[in-house]
C-alpha positions as CSV (number, residue, x, y, z in Angstrom):
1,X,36.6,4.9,8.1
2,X,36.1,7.3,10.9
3,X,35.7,11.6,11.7
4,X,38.2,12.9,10.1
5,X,40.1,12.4,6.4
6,X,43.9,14.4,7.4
7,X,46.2,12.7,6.7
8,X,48.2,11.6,10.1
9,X,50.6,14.2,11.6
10,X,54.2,13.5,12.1
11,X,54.5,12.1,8.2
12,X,57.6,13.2,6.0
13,X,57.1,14.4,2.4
14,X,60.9,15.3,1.7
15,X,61.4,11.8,0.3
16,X,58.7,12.8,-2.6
17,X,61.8,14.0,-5.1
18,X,64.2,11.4,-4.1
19,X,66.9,10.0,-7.3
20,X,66.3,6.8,-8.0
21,X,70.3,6.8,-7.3
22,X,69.8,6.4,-3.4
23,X,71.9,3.4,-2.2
24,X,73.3,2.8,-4.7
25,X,70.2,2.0,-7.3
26,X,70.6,1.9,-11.1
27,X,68.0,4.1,-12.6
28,X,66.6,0.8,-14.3
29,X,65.6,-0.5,-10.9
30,X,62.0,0.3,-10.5
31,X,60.5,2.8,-7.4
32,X,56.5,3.4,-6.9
33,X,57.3,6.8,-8.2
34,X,57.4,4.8,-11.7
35,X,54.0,4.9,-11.1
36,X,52.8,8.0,-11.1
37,X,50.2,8.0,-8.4
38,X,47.8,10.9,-8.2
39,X,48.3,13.0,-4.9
40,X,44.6,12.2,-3.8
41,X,43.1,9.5,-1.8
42,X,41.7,6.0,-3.1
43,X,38.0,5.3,-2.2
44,X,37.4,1.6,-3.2
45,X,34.8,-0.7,-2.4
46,X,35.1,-3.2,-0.1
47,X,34.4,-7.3,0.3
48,X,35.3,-8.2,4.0
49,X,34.5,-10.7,6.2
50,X,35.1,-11.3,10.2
51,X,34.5,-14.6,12.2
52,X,33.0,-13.4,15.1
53,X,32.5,-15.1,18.3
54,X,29.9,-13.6,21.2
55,X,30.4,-13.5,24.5
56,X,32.9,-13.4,27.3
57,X,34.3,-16.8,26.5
58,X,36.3,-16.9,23.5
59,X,36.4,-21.3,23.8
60,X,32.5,-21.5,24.4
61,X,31.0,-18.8,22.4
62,X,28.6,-18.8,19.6
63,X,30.7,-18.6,16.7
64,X,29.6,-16.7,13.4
65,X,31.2,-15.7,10.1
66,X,29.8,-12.6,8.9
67,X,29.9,-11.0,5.2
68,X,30.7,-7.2,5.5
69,X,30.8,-4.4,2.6
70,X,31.2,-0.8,2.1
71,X,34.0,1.3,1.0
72,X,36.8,2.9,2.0
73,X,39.3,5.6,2.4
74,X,43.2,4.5,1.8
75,X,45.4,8.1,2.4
76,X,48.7,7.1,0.1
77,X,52.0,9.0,-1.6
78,X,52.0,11.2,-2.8
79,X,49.7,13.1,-0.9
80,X,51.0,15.8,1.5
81,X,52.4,14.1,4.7
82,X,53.2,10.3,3.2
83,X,56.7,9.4,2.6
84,X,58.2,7.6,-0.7
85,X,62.0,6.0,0.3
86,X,64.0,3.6,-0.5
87,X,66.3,1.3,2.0
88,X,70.1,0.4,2.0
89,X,68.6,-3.0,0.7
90,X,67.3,-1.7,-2.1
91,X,63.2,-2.2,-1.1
92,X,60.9,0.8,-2.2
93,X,58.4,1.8,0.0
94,X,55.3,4.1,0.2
95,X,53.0,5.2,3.4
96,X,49.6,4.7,3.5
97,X,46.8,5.0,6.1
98,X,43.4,4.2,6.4
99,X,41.0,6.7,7.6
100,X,37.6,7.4,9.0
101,X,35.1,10.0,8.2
102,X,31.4,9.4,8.7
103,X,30.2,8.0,5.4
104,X,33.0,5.1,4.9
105,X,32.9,1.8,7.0
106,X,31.5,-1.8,6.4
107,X,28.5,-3.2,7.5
108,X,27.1,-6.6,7.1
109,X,23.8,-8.2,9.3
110,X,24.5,-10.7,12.4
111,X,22.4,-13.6,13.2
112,X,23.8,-13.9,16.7
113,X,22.7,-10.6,17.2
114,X,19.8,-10.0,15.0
115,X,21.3,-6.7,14.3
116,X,23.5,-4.8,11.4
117,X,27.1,-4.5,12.3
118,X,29.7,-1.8,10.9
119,X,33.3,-1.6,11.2
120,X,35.2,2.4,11.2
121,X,38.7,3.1,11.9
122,X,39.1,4.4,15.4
123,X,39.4,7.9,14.5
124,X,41.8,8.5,17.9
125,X,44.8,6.2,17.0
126,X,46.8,6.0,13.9
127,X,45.5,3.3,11.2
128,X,49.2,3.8,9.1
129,X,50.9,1.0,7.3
130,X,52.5,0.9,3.8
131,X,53.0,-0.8,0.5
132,X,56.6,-2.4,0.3
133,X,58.6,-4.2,-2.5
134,X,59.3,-7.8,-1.5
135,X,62.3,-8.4,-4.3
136,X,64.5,-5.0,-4.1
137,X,63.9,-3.1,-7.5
138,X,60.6,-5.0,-8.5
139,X,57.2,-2.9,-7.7
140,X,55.0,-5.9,-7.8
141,X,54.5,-8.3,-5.6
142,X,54.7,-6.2,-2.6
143,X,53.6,-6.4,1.1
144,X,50.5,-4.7,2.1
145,X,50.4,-4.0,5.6
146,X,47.9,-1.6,8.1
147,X,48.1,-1.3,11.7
148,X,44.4,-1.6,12.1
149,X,42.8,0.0,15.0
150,X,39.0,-0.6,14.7
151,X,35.6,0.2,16.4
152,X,32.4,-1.8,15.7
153,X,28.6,-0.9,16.1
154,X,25.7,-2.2,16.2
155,X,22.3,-0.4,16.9
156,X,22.9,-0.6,20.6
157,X,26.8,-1.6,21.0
158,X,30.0,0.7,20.1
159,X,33.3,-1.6,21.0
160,X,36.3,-1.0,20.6
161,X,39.8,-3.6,21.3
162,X,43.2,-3.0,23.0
163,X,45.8,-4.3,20.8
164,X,46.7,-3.7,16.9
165,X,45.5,-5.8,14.8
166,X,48.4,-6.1,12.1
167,X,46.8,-6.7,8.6
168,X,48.9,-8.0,5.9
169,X,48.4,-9.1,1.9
170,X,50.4,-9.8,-0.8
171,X,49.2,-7.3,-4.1
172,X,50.5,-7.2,-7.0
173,X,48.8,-3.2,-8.1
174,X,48.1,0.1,-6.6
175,X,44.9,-0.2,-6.0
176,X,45.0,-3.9,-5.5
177,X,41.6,-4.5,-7.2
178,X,41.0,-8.1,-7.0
179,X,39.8,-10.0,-10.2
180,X,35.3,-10.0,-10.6
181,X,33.5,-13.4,-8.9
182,X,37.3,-14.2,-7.4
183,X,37.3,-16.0,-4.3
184,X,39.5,-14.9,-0.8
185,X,41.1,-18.2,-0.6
186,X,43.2,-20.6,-2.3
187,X,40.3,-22.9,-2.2
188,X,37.1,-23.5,-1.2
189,X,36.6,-24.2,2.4
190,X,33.4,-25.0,3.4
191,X,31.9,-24.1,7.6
192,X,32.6,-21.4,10.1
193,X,36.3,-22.7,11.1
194,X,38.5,-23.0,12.8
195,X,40.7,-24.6,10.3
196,X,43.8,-23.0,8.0
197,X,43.2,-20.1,6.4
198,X,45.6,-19.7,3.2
199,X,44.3,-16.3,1.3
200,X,44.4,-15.6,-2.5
201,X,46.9,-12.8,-3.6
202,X,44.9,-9.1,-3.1
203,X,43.4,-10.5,-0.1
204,X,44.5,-9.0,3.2
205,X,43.9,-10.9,6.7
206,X,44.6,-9.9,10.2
207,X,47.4,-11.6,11.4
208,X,46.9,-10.8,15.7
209,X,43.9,-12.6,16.1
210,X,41.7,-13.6,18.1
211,X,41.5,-10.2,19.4
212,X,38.6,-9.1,22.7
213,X,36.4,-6.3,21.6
214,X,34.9,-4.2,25.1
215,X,32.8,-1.6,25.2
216,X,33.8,1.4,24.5
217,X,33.7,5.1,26.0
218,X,33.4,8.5,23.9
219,X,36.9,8.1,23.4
220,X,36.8,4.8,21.6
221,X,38.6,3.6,24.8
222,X,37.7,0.3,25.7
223,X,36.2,0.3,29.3
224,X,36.1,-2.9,31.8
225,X,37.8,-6.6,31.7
226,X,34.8,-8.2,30.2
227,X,35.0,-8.7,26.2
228,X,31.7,-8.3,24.7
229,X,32.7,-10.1,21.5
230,X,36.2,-11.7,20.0
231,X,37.5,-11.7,16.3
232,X,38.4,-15.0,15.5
233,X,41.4,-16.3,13.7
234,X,39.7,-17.9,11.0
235,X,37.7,-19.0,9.1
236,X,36.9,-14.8,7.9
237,X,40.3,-13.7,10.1
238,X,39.8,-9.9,9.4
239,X,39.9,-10.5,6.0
240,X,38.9,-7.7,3.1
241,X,40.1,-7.3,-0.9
242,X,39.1,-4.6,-2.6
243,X,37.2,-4.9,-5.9
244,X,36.0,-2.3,-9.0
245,X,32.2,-2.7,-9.8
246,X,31.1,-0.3,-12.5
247,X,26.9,-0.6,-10.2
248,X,26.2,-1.7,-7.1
249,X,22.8,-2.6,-5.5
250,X,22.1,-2.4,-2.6
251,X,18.3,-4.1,-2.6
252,X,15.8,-5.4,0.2
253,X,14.4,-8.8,0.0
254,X,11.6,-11.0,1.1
255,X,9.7,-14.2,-0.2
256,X,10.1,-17.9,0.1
257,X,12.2,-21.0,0.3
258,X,11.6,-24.5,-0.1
259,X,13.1,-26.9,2.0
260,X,13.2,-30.7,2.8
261,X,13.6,-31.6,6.0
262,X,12.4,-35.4,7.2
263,X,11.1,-35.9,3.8
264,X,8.5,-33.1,4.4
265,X,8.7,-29.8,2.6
266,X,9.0,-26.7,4.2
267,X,8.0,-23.9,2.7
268,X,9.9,-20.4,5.1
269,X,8.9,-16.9,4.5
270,X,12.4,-14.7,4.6
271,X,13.0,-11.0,4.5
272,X,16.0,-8.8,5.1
273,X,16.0,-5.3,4.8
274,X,19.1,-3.5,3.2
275,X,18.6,-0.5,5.3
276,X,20.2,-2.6,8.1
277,X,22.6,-4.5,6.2
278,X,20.5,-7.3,4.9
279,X,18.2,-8.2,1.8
280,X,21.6,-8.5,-0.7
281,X,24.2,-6.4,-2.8
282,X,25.0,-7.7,-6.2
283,X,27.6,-5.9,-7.3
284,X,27.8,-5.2,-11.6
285,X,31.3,-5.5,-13.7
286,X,31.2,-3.8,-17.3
287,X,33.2,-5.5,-19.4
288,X,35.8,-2.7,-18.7
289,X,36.3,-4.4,-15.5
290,X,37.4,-7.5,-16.5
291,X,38.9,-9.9,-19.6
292,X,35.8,-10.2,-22.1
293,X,32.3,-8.6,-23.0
294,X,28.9,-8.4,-21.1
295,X,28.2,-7.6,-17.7
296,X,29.2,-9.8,-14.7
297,X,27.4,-9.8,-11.7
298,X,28.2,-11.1,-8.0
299,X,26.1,-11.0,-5.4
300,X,28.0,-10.2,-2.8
301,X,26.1,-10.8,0.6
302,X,22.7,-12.4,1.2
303,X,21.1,-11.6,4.5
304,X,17.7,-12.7,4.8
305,X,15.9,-14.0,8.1
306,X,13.0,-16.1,9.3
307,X,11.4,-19.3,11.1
308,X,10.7,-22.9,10.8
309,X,10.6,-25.3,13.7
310,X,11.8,-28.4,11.7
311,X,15.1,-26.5,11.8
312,X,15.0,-25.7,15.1
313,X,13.5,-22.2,15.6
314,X,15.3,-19.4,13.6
315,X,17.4,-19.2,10.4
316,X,18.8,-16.9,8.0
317,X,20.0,-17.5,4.9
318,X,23.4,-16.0,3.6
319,X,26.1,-16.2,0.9
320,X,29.1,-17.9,0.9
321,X,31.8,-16.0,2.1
322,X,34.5,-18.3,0.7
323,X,33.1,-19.4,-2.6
324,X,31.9,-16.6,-4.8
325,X,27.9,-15.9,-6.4
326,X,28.6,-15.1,-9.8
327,X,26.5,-14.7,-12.8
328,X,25.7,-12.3,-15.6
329,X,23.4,-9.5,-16.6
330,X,22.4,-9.1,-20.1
331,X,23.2,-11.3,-23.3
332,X,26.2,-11.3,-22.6
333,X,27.7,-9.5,-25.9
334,X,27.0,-5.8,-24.4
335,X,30.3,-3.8,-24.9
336,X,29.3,-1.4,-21.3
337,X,27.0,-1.4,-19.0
338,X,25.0,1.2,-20.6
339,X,24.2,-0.5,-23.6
340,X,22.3,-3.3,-21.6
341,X,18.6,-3.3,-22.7
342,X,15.3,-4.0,-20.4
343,X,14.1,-6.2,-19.6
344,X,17.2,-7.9,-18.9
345,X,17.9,-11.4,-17.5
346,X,20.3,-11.7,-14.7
347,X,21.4,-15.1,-14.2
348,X,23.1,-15.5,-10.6
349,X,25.3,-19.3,-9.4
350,X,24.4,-18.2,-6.0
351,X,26.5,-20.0,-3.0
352,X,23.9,-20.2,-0.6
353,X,23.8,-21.4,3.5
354,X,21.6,-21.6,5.9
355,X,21.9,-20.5,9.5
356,X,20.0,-22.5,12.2
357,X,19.5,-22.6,15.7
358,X,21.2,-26.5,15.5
359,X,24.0,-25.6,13.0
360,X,25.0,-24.5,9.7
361,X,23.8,-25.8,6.6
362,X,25.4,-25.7,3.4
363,X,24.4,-25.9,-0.4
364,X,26.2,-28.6,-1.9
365,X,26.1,-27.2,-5.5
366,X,25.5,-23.3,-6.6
367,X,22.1,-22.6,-6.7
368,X,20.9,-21.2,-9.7
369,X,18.4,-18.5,-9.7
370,X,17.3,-15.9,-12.6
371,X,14.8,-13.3,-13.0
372,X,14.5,-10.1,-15.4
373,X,14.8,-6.4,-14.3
374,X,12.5,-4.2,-16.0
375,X,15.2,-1.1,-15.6
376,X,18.7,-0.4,-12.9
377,X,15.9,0.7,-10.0
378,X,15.5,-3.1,-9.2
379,X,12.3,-3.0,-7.1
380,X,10.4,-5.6,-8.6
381,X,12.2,-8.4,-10.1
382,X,12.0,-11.4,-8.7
383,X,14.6,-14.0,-8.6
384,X,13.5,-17.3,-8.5
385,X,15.9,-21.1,-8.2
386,X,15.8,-22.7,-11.8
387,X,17.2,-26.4,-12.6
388,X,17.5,-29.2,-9.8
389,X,17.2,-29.1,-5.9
390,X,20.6,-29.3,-3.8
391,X,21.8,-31.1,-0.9
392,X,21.9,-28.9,2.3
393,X,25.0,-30.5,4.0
394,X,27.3,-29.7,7.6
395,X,30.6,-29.0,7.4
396,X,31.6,-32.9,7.4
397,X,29.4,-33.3,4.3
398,X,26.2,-35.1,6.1
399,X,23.4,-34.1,4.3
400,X,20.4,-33.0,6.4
401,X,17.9,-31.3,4.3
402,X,17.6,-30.1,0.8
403,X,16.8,-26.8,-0.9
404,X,14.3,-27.4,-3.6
405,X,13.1,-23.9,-5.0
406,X,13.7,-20.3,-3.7
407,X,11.7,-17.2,-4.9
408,X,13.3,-13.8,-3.7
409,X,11.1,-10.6,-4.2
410,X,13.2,-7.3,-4.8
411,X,11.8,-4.6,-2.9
412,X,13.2,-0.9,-1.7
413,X,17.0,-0.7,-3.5
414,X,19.6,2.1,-3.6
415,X,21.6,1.8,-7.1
416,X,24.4,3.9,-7.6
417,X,28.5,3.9,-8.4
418,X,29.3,3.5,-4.3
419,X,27.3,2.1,-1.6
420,X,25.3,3.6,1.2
421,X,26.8,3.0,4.3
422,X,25.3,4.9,6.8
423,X,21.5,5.3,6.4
C-alpha cells in the first residue's frame, strides 16, 4: 500500500539455510521453513474497518465506524531481504512487511464526510513486523504483528499520524485467510462503541489507539498541532482479516427503501456510486473456498446515501461491520463458480443499518433480499427485501422505526478476481 514494492533495506537473508539444529532444536520441532513458502509476495484481499472520529476533539467528535476493502501487498520469507531464525527459546520467526505501491490500499465511503476514504502504507517509514510461533516448535498459532505507519485520503484531505500504530492477530496459516461470511469478533456487538473489543482468530486490531491523524506535507509528514481526525479504539480499532473470494463485485446502486417512522411510511430514494467507494461489494466463494458445494456470497460493504426529514435530514444505509451479510449464488449444488447457470438467484441475509443525522439505527434481524443476475456483468439485477419487515432499533435495543421493503437497482459494476482500488 504505497509507491514502491522493495522490500525494506537493512533486512538479513543469511538465516534462509539455517539447520533446524540451532539452539538446540530436534529436527522434529517444526520451523516456517516446513512450509515451503514461495519467494514472492502475497496480494490478498482485504475486509477492514476503522472507527473514526472527526474533529479536533477526540471526547466530542462525531463518531463513525466505517467498512473499508481493497487488497494488499504483504513482502514475506523467503523473498530476498526477509529473515527466517530461530531464538535460544526455541520460537521460529519470519519477517514480513507491508508495502505501498499505487494500485493497493482500502477504501470505504464516510457519512461524516460525504466522501470515499482510502488507507496506503506511508511509503517513507518502514511498515515491517513478522509472523512468530507462540509455543516454541509449533508453527500455528502464531503472533501476527505490523508496525503500521499509514496515510489516509479523501478527495480533498491527505493525513498522515505521528506514532506507530502496533497491529497484532493471532493466525493459525500463512496467508491467514479467514473462514467465508465469518465475523471479526467473538460475538456480535451491536453500535459504533466504545465498548470491549475481543477479535476472532485471523483478525488483526491496532493495539495504540486512539491515534491523531494531521495533515500531511509531500513527505507524508504530519504538519501542525491540530488533528484533523482520530482512530478510535473501538468499536472497528484498526481492524482487517484477510479473506479468499474466487469474484468480487464491485457494483453501483440506487433505488428505494421503505421505512416506518411514527407509524407513517417512508419511502427514501438511495444511491451510492462504487467509483467512490459506495453502491456495495459482494464478494463470491467457489466451493473451493470453503467446506461444501455452491457458491457463497457476502456482501461485504453497503454504502448508499440519501434524505428523509422524519429521520432528521440525511442518512445512508450500510452493512454491518460486526455481523456478516451472507448468502448464496446459484442452486447451491454447483461444484465451481464456472458451472453456475443464468439467470441465477442470489439470495443475500443482509445486516443492514441506517445512519442518521439523530443516531444510528439498527436492523434487528438480517434482512433478506434476492434477485437474479442475467450473467457476472451485474448491471441490471435488482435486489429486492423478501419475507417480513424488521425492527430498526439503537444500540440499547429501543426500537424507533422499521424497515419494511427495500429495492436496490444494480447499475455500473467492475467484476473481476481483485478489486479496483484506485479509479
Amino acid at each position: 500500500m504505497g509507491l514502491s514494492s522493495e522490500p525494506r533495506a537493512g533486512a538479513h537473508h543469511d538465516a534462509l539455510n539455517r539447520p533446524l539444529e540451532v539452539s538446540g532444536l530436534s529436527p522434529l520441532r517444526e520451523t516456517y521453513e516446513s512450509l515451503n513458502l514461495e519467494p514472492k509476495p502475497i496480494r490478498p484481499h482485504i475486509l477492514a474497518a476503522a472507527t473514526v472520529v472527526f474533529g479536533d476533539d477526540y471526547y466530542a467528535g462525531r463518531r463513525e465506524t466505517i467498512n473499508l476493502s481493497g487488497f494488499v501487498q504483504l513482502n514475506k520469507w523467503p523473498m530476498p531481504g526477509f529473515e527466517h531464525r530461530v531464538d535460544e527459546k526455541g520460537h521460529a520467526e519470519l519477517e514480513t512487511e507491508l508495502i505501498s505501491a499505487p494500485e493497493v490500499g482500502i477504501k470505504g465511503f464516510s457519512y461524516e464526510l460525504d466522501d470515499r476514504i482510502q488507507v496506503l502504507s506511508n511509503p517513507f517509514l518502514p511498515n515491517s513486523g513478522h509472523v512468530r510461533q507462540i509455543v516454541p516448535g509449533k508453527n500455528f498459532p502464531a503472533e501476527f504483528y505490523i508496525r503500521r505507519f499509514g496515510i489516509l485520503e479523501t478527495s480533498t484531505l491527505r493525513l498522515a499520524h505521528r506514532n506507530v500504530i502496533d497491529i497484532y492477530g493471532v493466525v493459525d496459516s500463512i496467508p491467514p485467510y479467514k473462514k467465508p461470511l465469518t465475523g471479526p469478533y467473538l460475538g456480535s456487538p451491536r453500535g459504533d462503541g466504545p465498548f470491549d473489543v475481543v477479535q476472532a482468530p485471523n483478525v488483526v486490531r491496532g493495539t495504540t489507539l486512539p491515534e491523531a491523524w494531521y495533515p500531511a506535507n509531500d513527505e507524508n509528514e504530519p504538519v501542525g498541532l491540530t488533528p484533523t481526525v482520530f482512530f478510535a479504539e473501538s468499536a472497528g480499532p484498526c481492524m482487517s482479516m484477510l479473506v479468499d473470494p474466487s469474484m468480487i463485485m464491485q457494483v453501483s446502486l440506487e433505488g428505494q427503501i421503505d421505512v416506518e417512522v411514527n407509524g407513517r411510511t417512508e419511502t427514501i430514494e438511495l444511491a451510492g456510486d462504487y467509483r467512490n467507494a459506495a453502491g456495495t461489494e459482494i464478494l463470491l466463494f467457489g466451493p473451493e473456498k470453503h467446506e461444501g458445494s455452491g457458491v457463497l456470497a457476502q456482501m461485504s460493504r453497503v454504502a448508499m446515501v440519501g434524505t428523509n426529514e422524519a429521520l432528521g435530514g440525511r442518512v445512508m444505509l450500510r452493512a454491518s461491520w460486526p455481523r456478516p451479510s451472507g448468502g448464496t449464488l446459484g442452486e447451491g449444488t454447483e461444484d465451481s463458480l464456472s458451472r453456475i447457470r443464468y439467470p441465477s438467484e442470489m439470495h443475500i441475509d443482509a445486516e443492514f443499518e441506517l445512519v442518521t443525522p439523530q443516531g444510528n439505527l439498527y436492523a434487528a434481524s438480517p434482512v433478506h433480499v434476492a434477485g437474479k443476475l442475467r450473467s457476472m456483468e451485474a448491471t441490471g439485477t435488482e435486489l429486492a427485501m423478501a419475507g417480513s419487515d424488521t425492527p430498526l432499533v439503537t444500540e440499547d435495543g429501543t426500537v424507533r422505526a422499521r424497515l419494511t421493503g427495500a429495492r436496490l437497482m444494480m447499475r455500473d459494476a467492475h467484476v473481476g478476481e481483485t478489486a479496483a482500488v484506485n479509479i
